[in-house]
Structures are given as C-alpha cells and as structure tokens.
N, C-alpha and C positions, 0 to 999 in steps of 0.2 A: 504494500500500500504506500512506502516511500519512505515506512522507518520513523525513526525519531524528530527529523526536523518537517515529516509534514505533519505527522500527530501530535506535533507539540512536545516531547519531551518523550522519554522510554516508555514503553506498556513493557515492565520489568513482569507481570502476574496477570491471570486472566480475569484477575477483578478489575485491573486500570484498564486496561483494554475493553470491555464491557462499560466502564464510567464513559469510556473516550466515546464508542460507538452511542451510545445513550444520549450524548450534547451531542452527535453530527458529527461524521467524517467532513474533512476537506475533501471538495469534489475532486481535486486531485487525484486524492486515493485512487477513486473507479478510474479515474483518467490513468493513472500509475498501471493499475491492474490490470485492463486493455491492452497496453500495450505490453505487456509480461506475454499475452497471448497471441496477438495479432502484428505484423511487422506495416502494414497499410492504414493508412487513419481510416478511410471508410469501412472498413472491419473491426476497427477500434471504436469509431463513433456506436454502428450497430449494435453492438454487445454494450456499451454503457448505456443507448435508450432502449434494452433491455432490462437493465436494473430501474433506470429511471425514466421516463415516457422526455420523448426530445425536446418539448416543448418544457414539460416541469423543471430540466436541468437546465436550458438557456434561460428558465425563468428565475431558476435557483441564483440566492447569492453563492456566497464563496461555501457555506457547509449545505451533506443532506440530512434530510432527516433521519430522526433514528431510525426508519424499520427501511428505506432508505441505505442507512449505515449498515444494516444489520446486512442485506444484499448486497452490500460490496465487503463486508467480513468475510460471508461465505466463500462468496465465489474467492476471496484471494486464498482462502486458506485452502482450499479444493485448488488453483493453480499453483500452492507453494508445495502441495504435498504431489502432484502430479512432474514438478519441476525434479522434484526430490527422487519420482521414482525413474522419469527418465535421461535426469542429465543431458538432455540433449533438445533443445527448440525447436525443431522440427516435427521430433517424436512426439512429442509433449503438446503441440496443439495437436499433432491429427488424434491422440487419446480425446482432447477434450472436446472436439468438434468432431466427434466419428460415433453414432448411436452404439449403444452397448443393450445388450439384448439384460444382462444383469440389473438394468435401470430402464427395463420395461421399454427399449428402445428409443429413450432421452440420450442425449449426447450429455455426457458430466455436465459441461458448461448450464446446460438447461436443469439438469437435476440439482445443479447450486444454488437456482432462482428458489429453491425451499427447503428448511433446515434439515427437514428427512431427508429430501432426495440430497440433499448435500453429504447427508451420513452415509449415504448409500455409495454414494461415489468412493467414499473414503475408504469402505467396507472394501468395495472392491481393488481400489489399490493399494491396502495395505496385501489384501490375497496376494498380490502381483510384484509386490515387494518382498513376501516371504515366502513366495513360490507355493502357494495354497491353490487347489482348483478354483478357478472364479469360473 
C-alpha cells in the first residue's frame, strides 16, 4: 500500500493497521496496489474503480472510506501474499487475473472484493506454497 510514509507512520501490529484503515487509506494506497499488479495505467485505473466506483474516487479527497479502506486492505494483502508465492511479476498477475475453479471461478483479484473470498484466495495459496492439493 506504500508503507510507512503513505500511512503515516508504521502499522508495527494489526490493531494500528485496523485504527489506520478505520480513519481512510490515502487513495494512494489503491493507486500503490494497482500498480503492484498491472504495469498499464488503464488496467491500473480498472481495478481501482473496482474497489471504488470512478466517479466516487475523482470525487474522493485525498482518503477512502473505511469499508472503502477495508477493499484496498484486502486486495493488497491477497497481492502481497501472491507476490510472496510467486517471486516473479508476470506469474503473479496471470494467478491473480486467471479464474481458479477453487474460488468458484473468480479470479483472486475479484474474490479480494470480499473478506471471504479474500480468505479463500489465501487458502489457496498458502496450498501452493506448501505444496498441499489445491
């Protein structure tokens, strides 16, 4: 999401981190997290007025709202543990943008839009990181 100097200081524990998303990400963050996944802005922008509808984010100041927030938590933390499983950019979007029959045929990316489907994601690649059938 861009770390400490866009969140304002460390999320040391996942209670600051939780306080931080509660007051509003800087729209950054989702802007940060986009591009974690997408190397083209117009695939960058689609995926952020997926969290947040295109009009509410040009309407947006600088933070979003919490639930808002809470959808660009997800999705980074579903793209940090996906970076984690595959080391490598290329690999790591076509997981996230490739439907997985495991999440009901949602691509991760879409099963992060909800705290289940975002569990589910996780589910599955942790399987894939510890060499588990998924």
């Amino acid at each position: 999401m861009g770390g400490p100097d866009v969140l304002g200081g460390p999320s040391v524990t996942l209670l600051e981190l939780a306080n931080t998303v509660e007051r509003g990400l800087p729209k950054i963050a989702l802007e940060n997290v986009a591009r974690h996944v997408f190397p083209r802005a117009a695939d960058q922008r689609a995926l952020m007025y997926r969290v947040v509808p295109e009009a509410t984010f040009k309407r947006r100041g600088l933070y979003l709202s919490p639930a808002e927030s809470e959808r660009t938590e997800r999705m980074a933390r579903v793209v940090a543990l996906a970076e984690e499983v595959w080391q490598e950019p290329v690999e790591t979007r076509r997981f996230l943008t490739t439907p997985h029959p495991e999440l009901g045929g949602k691509t991760p990316l879409d099963a992060a839009l909800s705290e289940l489907g975002a569990r589910q994601a996780e589910v599955v690649m942790a399987r894939i990181l510890y060499g588990l059938p998924v």
